[in-house]
Residue frames as qw, qx, qy, qz and C-alpha x, y, z in Angstrom:
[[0.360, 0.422, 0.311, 0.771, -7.87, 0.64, 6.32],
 [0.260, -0.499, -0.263, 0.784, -7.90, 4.11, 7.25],
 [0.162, 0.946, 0.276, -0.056, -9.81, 7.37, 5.52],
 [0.537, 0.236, 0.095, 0.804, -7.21, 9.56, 3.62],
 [0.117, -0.720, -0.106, -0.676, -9.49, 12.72, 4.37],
 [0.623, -0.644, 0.136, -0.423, -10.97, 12.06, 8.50],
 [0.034, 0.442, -0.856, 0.267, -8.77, 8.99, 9.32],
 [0.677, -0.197, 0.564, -0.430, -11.48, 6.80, 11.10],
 [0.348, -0.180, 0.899, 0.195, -11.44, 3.13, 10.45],
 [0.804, 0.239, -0.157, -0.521, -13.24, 1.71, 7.21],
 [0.712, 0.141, 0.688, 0.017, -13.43, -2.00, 5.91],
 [0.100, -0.185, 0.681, 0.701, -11.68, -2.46, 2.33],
 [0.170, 0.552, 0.807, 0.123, -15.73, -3.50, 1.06],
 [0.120, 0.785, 0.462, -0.395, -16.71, 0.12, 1.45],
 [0.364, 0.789, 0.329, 0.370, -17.41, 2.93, -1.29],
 [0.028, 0.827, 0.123, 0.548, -17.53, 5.85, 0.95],
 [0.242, 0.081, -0.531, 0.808, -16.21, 6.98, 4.29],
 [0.231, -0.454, -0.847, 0.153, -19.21, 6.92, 6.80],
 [0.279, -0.666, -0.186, 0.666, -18.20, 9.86, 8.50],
 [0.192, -0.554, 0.227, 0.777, -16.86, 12.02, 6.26],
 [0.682, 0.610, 0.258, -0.310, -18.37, 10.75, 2.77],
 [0.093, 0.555, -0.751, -0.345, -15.14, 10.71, 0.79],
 [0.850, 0.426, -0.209, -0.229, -15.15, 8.67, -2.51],
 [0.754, -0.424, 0.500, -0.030, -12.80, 5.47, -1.80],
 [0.949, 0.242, 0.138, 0.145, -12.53, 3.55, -4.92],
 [0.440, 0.712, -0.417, 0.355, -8.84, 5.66, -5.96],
 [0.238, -0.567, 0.713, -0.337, -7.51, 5.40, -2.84],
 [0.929, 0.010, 0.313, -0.197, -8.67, 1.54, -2.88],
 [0.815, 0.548, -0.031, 0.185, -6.52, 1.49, -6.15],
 [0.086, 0.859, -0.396, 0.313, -3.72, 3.03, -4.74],
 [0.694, -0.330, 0.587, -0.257, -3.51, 0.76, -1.13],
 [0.935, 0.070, 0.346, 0.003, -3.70, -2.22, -3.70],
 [0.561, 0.795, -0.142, 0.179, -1.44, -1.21, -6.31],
 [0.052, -0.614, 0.686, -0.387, 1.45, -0.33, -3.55],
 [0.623, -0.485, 0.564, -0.239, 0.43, -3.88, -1.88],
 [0.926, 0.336, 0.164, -0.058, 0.92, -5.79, -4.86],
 [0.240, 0.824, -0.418, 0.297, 4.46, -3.83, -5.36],
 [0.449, -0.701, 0.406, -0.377, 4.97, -5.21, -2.03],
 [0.976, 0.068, 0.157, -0.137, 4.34, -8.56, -2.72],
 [0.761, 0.633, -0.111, 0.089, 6.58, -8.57, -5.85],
 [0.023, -0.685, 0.641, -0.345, 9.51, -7.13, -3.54],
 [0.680, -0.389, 0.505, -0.362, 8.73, -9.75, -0.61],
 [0.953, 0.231, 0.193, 0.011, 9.03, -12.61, -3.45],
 [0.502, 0.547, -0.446, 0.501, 12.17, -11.27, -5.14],
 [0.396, -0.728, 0.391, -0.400, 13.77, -11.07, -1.49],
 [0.761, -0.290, 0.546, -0.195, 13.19, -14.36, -0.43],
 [0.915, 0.305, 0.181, 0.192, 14.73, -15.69, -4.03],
 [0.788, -0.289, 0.175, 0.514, 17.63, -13.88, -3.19],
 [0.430, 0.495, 0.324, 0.682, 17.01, -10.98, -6.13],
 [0.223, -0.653, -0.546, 0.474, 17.47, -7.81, -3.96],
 [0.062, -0.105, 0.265, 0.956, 18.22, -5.29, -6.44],
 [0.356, -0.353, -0.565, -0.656, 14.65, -6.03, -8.07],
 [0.397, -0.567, -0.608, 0.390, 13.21, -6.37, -4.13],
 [0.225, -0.244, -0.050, 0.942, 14.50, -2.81, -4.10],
 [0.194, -0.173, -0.427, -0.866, 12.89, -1.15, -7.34],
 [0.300, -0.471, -0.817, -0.141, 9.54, -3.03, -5.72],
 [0.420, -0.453, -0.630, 0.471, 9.79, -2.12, -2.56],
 [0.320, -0.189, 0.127, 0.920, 10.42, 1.22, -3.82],
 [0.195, -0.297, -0.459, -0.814, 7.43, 1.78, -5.99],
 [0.460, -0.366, -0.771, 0.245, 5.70, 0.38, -3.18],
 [0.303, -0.512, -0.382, 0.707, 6.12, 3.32, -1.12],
 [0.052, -0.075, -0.419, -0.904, 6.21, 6.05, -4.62],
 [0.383, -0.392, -0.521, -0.654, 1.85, 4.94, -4.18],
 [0.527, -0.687, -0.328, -0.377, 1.90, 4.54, -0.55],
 [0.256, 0.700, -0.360, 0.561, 3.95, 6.18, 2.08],
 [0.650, -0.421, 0.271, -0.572, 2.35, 4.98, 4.84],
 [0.950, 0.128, -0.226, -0.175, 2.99, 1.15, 3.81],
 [0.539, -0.745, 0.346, -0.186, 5.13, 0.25, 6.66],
 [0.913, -0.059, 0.361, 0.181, 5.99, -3.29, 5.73],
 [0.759, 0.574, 0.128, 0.279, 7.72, -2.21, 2.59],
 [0.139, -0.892, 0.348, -0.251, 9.56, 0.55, 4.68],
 [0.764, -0.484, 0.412, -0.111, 10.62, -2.16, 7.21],
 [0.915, 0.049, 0.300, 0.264, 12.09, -4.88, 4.27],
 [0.627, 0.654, 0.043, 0.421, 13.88, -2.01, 2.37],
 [0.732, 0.030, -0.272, 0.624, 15.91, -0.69, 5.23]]
């Protein structure tokens, strides 16, 4: 995981951003929120339901642009 403010690398366990001090726990919620979306898509997919894979995959990205995988299965 990556710092939304300085970029440098953190570990999902942390509060704050070493470097920079930024407050983590929203952006924690966010990152999980959009990988749980992800999930939900990746499971509808592989049963074959891609309209609802879509809408997932979609919100997916609506909380985190950066979330590559969900880019990658929605096309």
């Amino acid at each position: 995981m990556h710092c939304p403010k300085c970029n440098s690398d953190l570990s999902f366990k942390q509060k704050n951003c070493d470097r920079c001090g930024e407050d983590l726990t929203t952006y924690k919620k966010i990152v999980s929120g959009s990988n749980r979306f992800y999930n939900d898509g990746l499971m509808r997919a592989r049963v074959r339901d891609l309209s609802g894979a879509a809408v997932s995959l979609r919100k997916s990205l609506e909380l985190d642009k950066t979330n590559t995988n969900a880019r990658n299965l929605l096309g």
